[in-house]
PyMOL Python script that loads the backbone (N, CA, C, O; Angstrom):
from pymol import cmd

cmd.read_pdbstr("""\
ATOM      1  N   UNK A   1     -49.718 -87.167  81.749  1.00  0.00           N
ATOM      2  CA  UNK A   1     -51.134 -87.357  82.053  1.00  0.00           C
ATOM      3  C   UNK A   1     -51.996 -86.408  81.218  1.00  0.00           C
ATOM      4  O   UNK A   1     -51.677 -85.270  80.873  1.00  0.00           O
ATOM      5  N   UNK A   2     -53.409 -87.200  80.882  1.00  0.00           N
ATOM      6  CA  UNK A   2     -53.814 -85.956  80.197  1.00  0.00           C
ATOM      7  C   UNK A   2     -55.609 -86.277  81.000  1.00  0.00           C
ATOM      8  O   UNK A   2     -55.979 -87.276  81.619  1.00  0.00           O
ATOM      9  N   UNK A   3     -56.345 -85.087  80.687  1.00  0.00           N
ATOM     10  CA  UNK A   3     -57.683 -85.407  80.735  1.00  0.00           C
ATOM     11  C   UNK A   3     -58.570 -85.828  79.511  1.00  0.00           C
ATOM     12  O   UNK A   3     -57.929 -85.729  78.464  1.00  0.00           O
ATOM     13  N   UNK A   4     -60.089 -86.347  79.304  1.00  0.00           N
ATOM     14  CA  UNK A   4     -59.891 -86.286  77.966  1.00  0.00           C
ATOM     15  C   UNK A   4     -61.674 -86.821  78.319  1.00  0.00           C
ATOM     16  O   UNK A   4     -61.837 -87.750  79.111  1.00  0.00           O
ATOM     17  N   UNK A   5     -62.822 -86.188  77.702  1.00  0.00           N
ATOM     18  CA  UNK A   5     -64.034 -85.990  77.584  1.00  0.00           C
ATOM     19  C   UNK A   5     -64.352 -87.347  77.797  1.00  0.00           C
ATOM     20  O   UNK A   5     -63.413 -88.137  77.897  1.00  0.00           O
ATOM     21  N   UNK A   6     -65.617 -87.794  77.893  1.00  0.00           N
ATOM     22  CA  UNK A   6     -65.998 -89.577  77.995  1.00  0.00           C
ATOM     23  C   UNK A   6     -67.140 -89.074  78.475  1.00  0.00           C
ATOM     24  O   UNK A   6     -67.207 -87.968  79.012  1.00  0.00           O
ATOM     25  N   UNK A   7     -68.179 -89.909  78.300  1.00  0.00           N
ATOM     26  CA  UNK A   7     -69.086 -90.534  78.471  1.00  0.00           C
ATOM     27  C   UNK A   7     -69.833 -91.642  79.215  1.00  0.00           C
ATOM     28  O   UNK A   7     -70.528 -91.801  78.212  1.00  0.00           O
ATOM     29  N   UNK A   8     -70.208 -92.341  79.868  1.00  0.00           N
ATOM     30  CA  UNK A   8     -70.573 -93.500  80.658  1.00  0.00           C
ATOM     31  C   UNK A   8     -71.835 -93.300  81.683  1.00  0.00           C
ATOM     32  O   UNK A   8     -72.128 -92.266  82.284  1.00  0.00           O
ATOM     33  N   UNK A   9     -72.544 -94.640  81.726  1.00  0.00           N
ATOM     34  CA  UNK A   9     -74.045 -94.673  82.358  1.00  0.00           C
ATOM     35  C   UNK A   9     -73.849 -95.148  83.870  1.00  0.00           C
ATOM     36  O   UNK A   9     -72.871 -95.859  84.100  1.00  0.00           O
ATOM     37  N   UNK A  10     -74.726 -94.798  84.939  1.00  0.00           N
ATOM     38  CA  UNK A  10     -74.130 -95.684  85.802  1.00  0.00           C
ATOM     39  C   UNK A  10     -74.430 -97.202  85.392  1.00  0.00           C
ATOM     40  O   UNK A  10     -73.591 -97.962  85.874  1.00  0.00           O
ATOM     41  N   UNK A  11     -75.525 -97.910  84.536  1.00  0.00           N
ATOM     42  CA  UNK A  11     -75.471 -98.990  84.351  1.00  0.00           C
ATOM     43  C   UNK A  11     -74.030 -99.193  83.885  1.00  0.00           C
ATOM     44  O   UNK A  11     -73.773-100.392  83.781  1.00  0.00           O
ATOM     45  N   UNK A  12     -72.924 -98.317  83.545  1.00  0.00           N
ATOM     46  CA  UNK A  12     -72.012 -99.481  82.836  1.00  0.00           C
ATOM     47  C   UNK A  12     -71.076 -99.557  83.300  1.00  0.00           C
ATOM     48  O   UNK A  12     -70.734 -98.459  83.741  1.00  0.00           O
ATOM     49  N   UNK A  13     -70.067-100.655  83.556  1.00  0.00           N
ATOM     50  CA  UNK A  13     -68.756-100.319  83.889  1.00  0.00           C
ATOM     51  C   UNK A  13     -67.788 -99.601  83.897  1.00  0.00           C
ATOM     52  O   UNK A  13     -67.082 -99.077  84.759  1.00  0.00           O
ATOM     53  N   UNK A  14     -67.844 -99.640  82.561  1.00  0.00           N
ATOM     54  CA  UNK A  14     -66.749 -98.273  81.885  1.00  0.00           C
ATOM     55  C   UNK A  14     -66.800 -97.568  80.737  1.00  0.00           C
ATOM     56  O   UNK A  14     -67.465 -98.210  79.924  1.00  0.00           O
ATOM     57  N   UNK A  15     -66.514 -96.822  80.405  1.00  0.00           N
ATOM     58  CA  UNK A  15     -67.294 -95.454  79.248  1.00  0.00           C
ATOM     59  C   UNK A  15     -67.745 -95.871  78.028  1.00  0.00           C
ATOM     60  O   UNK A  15     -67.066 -96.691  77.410  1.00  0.00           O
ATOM     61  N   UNK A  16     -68.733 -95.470  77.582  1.00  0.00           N
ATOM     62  CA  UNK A  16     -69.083 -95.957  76.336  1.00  0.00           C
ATOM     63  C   UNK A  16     -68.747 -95.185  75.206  1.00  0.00           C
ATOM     64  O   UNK A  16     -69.166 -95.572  74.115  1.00  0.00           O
ATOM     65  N   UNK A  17     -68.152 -94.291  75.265  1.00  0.00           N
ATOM     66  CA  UNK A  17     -67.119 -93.321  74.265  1.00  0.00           C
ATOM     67  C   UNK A  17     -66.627 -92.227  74.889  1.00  0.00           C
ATOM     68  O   UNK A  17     -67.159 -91.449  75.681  1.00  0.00           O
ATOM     69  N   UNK A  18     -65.609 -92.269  74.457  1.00  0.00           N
ATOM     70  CA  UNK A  18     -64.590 -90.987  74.787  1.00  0.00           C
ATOM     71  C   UNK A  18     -63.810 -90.383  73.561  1.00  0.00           C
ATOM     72  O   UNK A  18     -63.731 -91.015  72.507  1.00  0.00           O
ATOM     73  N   UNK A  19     -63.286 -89.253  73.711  1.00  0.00           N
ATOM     74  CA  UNK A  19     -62.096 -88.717  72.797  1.00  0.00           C
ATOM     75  C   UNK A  19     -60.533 -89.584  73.075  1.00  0.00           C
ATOM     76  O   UNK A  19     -59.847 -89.652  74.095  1.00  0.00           O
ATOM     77  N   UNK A  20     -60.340 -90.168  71.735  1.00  0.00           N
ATOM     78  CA  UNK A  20     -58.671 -90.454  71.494  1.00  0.00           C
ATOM     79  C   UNK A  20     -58.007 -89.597  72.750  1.00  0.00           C
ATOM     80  O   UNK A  20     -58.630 -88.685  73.293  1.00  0.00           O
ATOM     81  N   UNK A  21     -56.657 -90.000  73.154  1.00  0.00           N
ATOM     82  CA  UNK A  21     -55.901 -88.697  73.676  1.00  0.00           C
ATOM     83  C   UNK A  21     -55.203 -88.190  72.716  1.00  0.00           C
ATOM     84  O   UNK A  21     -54.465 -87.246  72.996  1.00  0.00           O
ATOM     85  N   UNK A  22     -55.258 -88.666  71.401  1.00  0.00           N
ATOM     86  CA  UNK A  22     -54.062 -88.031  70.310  1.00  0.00           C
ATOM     87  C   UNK A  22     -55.324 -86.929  70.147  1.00  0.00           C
ATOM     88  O   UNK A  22     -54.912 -85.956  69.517  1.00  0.00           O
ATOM     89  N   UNK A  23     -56.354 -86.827  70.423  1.00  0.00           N
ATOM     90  CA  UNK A  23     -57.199 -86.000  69.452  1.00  0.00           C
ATOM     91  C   UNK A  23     -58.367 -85.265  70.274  1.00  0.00           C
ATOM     92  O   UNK A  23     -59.256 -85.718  70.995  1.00  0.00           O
ATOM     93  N   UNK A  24     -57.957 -83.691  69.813  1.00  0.00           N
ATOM     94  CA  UNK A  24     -58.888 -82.568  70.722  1.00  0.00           C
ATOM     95  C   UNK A  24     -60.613 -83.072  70.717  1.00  0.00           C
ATOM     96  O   UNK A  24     -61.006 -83.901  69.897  1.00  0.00           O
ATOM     97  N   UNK A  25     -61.251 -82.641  71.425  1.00  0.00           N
ATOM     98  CA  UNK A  25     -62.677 -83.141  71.706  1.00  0.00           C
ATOM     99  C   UNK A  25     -63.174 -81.731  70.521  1.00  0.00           C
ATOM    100  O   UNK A  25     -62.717 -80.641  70.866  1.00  0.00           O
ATOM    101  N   UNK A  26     -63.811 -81.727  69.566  1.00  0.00           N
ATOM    102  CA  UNK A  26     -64.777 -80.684  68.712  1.00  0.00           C
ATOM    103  C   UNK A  26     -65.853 -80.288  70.068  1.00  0.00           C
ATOM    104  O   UNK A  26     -66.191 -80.600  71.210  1.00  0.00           O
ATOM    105  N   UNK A  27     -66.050 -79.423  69.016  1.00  0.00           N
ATOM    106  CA  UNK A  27     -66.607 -78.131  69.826  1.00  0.00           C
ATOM    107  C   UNK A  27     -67.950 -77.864  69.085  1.00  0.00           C
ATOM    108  O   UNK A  27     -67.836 -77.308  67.992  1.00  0.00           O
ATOM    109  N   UNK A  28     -69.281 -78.193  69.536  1.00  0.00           N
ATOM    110  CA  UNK A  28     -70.255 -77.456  68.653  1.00  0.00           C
ATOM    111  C   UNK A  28     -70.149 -76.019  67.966  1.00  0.00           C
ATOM    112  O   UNK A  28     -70.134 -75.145  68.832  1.00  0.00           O
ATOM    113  N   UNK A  29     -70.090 -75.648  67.011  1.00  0.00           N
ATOM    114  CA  UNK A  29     -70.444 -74.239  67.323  1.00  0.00           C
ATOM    115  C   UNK A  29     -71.661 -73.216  67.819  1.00  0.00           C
ATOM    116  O   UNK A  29     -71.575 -72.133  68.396  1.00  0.00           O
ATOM    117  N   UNK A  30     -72.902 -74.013  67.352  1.00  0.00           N
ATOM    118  CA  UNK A  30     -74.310 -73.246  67.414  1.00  0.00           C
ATOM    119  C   UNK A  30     -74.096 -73.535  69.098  1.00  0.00           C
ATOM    120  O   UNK A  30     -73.860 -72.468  69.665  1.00  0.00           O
ATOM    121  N   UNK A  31     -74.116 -74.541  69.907  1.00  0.00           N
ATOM    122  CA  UNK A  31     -74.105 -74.551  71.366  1.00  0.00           C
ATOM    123  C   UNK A  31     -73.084 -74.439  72.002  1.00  0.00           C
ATOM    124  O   UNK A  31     -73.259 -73.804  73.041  1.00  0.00           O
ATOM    125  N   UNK A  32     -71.769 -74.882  71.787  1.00  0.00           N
ATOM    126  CA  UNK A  32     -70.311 -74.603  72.293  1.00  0.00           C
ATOM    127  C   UNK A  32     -69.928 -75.841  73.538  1.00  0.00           C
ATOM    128  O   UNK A  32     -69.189 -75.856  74.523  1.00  0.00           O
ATOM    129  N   UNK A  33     -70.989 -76.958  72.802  1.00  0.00           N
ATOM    130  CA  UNK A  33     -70.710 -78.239  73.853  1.00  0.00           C
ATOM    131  C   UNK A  33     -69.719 -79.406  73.165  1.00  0.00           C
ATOM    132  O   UNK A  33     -69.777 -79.860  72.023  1.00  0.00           O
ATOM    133  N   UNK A  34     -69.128 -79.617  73.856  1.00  0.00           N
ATOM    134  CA  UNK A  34     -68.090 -80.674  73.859  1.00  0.00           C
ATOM    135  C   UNK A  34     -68.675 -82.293  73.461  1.00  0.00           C
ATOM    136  O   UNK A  34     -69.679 -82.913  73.812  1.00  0.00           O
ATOM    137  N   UNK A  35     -67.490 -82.633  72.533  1.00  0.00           N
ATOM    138  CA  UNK A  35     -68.074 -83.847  72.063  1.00  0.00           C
ATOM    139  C   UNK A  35     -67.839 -85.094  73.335  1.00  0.00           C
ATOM    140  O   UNK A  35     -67.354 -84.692  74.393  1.00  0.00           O
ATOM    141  N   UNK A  36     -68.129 -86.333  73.229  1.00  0.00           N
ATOM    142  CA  UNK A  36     -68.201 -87.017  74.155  1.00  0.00           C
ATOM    143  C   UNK A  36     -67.375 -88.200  73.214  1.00  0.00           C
ATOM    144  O   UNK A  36     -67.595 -89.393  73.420  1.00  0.00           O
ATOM    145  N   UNK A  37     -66.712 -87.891  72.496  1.00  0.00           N
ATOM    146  CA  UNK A  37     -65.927 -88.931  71.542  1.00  0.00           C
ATOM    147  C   UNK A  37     -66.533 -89.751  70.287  1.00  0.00           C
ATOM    148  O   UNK A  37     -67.385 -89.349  69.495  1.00  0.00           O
ATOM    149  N   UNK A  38     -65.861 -91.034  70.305  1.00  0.00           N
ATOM    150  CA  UNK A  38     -66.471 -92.035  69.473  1.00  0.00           C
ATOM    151  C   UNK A  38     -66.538 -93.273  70.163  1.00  0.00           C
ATOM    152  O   UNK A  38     -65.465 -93.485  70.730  1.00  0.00           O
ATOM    153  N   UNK A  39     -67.430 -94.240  70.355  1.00  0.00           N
ATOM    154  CA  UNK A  39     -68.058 -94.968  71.052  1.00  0.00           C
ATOM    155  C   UNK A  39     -66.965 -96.048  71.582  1.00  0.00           C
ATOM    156  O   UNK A  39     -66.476 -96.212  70.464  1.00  0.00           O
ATOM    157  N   UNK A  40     -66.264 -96.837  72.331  1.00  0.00           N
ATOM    158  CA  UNK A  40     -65.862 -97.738  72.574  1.00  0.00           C
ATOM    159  C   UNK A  40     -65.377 -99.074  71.696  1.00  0.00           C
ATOM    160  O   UNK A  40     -65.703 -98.958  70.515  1.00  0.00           O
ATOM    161  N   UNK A  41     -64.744-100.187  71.971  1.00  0.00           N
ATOM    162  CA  UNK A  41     -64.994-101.472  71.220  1.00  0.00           C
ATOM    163  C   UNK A  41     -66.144-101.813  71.597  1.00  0.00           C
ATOM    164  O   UNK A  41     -66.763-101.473  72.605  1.00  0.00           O
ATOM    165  N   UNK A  42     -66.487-102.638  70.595  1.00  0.00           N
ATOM    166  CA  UNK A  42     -67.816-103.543  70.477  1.00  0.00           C
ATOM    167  C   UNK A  42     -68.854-102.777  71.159  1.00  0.00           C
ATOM    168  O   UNK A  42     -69.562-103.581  71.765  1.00  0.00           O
ATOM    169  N   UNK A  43     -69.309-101.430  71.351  1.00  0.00           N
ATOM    170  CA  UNK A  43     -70.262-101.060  71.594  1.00  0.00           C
ATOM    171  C   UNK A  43     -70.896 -99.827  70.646  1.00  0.00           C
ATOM    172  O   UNK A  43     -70.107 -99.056  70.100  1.00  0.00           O
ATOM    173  N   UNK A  44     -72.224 -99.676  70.482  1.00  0.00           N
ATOM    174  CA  UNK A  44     -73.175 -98.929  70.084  1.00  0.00           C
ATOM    175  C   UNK A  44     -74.063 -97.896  70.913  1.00  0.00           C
ATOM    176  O   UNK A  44     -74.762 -98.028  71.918  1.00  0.00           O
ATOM    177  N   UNK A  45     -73.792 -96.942  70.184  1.00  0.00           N
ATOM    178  CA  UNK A  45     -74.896 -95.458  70.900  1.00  0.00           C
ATOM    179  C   UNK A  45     -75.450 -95.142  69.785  1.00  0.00           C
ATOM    180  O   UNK A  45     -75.033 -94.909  68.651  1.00  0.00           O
ATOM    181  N   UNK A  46     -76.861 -95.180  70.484  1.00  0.00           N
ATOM    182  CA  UNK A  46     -77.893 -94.437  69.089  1.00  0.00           C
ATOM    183  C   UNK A  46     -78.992 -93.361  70.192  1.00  0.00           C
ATOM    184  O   UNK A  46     -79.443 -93.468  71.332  1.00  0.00           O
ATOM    185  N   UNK A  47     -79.070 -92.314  69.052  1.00  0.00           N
ATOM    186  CA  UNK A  47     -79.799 -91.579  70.042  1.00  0.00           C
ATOM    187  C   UNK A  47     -81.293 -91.835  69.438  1.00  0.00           C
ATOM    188  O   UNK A  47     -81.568 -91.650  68.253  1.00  0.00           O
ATOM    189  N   UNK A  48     -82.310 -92.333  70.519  1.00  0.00           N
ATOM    190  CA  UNK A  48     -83.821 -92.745  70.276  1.00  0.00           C
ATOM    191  C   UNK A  48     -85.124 -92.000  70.833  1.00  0.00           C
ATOM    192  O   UNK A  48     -85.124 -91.651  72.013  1.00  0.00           O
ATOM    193  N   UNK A  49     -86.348 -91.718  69.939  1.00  0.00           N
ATOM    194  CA  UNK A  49     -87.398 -90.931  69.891  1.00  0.00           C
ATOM    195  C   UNK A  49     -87.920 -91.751  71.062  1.00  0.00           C
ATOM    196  O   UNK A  49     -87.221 -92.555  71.677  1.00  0.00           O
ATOM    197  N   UNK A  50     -89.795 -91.370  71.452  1.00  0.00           N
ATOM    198  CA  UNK A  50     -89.922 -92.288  72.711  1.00  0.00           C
ATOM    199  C   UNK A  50     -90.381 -93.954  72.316  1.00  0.00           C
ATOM    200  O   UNK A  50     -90.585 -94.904  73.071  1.00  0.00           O
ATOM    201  N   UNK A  51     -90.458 -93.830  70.457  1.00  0.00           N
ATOM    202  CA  UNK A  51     -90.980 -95.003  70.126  1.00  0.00           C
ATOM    203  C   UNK A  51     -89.959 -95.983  70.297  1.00  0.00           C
ATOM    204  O   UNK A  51     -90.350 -97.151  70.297  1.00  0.00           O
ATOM    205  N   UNK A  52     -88.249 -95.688  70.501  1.00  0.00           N
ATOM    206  CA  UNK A  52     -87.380 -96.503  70.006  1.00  0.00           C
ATOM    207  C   UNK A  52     -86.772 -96.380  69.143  1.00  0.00           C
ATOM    208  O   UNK A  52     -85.731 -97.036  69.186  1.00  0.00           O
ATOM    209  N   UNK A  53     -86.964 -95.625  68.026  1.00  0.00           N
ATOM    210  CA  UNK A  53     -86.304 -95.417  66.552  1.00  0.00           C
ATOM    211  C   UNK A  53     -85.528 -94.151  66.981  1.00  0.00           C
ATOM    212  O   UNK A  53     -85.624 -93.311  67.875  1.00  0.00           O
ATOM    213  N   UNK A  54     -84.491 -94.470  65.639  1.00  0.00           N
ATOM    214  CA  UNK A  54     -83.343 -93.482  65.761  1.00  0.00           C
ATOM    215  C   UNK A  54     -83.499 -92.186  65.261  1.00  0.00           C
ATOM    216  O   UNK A  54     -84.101 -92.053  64.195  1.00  0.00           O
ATOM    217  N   UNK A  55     -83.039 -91.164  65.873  1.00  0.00           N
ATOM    218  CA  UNK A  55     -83.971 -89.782  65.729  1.00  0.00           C
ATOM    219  C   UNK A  55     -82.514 -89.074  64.642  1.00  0.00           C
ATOM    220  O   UNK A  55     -81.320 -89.256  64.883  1.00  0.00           O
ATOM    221  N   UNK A  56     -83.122 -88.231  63.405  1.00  0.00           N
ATOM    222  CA  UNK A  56     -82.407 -88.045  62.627  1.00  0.00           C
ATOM    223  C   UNK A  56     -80.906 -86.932  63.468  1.00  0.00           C
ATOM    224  O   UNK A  56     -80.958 -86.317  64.533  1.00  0.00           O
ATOM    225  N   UNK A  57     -79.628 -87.048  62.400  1.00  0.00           N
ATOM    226  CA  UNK A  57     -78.686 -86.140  63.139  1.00  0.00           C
ATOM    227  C   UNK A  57     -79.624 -84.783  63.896  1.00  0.00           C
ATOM    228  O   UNK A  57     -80.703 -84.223  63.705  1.00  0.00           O
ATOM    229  N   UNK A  58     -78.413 -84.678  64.886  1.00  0.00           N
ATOM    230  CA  UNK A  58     -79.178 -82.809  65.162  1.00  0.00           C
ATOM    231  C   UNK A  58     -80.061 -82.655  66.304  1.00  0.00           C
ATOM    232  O   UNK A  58     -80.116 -81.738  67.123  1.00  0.00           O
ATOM    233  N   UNK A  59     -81.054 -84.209  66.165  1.00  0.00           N
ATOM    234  CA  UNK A  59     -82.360 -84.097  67.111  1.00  0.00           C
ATOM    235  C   UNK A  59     -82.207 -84.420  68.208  1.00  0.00           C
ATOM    236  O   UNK A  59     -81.461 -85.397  68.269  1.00  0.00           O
ATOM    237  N   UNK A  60     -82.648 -83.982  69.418  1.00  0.00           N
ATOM    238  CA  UNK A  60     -82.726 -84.750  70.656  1.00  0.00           C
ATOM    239  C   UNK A  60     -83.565 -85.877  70.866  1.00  0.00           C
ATOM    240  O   UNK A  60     -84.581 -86.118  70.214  1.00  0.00           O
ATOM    241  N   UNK A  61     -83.012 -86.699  71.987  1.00  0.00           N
ATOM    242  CA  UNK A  61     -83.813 -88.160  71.819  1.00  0.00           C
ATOM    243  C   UNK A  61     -83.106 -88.713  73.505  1.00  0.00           C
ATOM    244  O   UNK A  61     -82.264 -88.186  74.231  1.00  0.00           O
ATOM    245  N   UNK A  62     -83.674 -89.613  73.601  1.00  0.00           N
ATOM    246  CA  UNK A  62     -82.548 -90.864  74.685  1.00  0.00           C
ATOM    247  C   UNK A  62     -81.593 -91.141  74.006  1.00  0.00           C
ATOM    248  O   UNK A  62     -81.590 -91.123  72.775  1.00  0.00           O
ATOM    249  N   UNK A  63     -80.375 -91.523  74.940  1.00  0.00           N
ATOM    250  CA  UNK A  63     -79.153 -91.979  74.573  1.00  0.00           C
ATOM    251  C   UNK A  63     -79.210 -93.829  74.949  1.00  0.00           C
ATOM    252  O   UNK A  63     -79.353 -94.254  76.095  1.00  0.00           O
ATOM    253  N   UNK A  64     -79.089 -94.574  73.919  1.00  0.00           N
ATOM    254  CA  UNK A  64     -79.439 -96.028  74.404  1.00  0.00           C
ATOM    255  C   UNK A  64     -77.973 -96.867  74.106  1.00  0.00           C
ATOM    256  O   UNK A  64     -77.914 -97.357  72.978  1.00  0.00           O
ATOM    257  N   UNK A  65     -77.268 -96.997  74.630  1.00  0.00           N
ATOM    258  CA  UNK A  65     -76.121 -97.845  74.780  1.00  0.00           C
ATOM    259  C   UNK A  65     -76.124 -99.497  74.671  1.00  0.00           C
ATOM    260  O   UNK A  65     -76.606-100.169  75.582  1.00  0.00           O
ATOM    261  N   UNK A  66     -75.587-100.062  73.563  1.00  0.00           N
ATOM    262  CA  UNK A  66     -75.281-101.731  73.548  1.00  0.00           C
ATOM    263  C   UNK A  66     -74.242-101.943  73.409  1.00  0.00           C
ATOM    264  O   UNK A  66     -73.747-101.445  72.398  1.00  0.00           O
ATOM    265  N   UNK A  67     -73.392-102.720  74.245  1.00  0.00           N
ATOM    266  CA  UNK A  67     -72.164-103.182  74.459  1.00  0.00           C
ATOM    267  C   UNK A  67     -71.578-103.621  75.681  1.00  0.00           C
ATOM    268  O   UNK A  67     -72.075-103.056  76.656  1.00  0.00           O
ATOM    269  N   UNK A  68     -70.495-104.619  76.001  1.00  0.00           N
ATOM    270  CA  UNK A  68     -69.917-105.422  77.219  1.00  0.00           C
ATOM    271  C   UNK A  68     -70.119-105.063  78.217  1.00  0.00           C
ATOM    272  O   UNK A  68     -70.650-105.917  78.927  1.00  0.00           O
ATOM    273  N   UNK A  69     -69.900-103.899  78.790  1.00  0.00           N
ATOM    274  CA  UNK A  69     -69.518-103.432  79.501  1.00  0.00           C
ATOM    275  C   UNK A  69     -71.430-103.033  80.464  1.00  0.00           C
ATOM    276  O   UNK A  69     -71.646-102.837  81.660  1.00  0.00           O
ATOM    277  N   UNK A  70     -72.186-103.054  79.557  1.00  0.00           N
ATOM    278  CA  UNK A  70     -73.711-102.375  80.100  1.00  0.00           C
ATOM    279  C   UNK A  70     -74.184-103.857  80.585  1.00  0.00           C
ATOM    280  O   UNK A  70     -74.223-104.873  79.891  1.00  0.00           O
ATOM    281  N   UNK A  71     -74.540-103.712  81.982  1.00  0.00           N
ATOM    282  CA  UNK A  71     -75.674-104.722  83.168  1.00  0.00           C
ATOM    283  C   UNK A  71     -76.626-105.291  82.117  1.00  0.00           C
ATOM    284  O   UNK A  71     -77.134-104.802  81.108  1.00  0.00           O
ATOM    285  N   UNK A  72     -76.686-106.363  82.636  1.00  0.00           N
ATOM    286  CA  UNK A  72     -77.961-107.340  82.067  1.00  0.00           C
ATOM    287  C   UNK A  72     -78.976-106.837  82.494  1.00  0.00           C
ATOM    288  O   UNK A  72     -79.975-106.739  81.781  1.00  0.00           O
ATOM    289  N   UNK A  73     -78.936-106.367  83.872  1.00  0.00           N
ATOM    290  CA  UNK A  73     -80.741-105.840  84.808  1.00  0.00           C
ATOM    291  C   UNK A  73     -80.160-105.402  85.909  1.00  0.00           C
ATOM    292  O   UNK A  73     -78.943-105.262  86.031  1.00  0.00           O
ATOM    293  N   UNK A  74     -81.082-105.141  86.853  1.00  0.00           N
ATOM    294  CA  UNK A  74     -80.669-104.288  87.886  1.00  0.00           C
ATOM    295  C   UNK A  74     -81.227-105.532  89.141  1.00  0.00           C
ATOM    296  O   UNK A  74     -82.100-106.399  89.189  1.00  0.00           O
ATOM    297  N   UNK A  75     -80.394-105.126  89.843  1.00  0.00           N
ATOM    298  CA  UNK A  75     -80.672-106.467  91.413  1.00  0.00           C
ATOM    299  C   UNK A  75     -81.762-105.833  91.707  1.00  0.00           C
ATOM    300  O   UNK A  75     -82.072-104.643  91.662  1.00  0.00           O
ATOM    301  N   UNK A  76     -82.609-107.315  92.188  1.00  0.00           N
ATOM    302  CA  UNK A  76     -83.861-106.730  93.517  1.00  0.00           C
ATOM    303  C   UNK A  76     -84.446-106.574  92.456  1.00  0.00           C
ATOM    304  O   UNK A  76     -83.829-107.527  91.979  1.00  0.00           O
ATOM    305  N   UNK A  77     -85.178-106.201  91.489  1.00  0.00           N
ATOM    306  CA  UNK A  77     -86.305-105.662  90.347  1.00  0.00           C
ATOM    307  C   UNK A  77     -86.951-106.355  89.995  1.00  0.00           C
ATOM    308  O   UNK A  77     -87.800-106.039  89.161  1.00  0.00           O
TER     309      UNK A  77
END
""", "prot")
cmd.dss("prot")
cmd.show_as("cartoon", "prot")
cmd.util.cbc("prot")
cmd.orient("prot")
């Protein structure tokens, strides 16, 4: 058994990236935070400014997830 970093929204079923188990999670150095892997099949993470556009490496932004596994909408809304 192993543990192994991941990622996931409650919109989604199941994680939208994680670390391999063959392969250690990197380590920032300037912050010392743990990576959250590489994204899933057939899905996309881009991190976005408040316009929507993709904010260069480095920057903070929203995390916006496309792929199978993410809800069409939310019940009742």
């Amino acid at each position: 058994p192993y543990i192994r970093n991941g990622y996931g929204l409650t919109e989604c079923t199941a994680p939208c990236a994680s670390v391999p188990p063959e392969r250690e999670a990197p380590v920032d150095p300037v912050s010392g935070t743990l990576s959250v892997g590489v994204p899933g099949p057939d899905t996309v993470v881009r991190i976005l400014d408040e316009e929507g556009r993709e904010v260069p490496f480095g920057e903070q932004g929203e995390i916006a997830v496309r792929g199978p596994q993410v809800v069409s909408g939310y019940w009742n809304l």
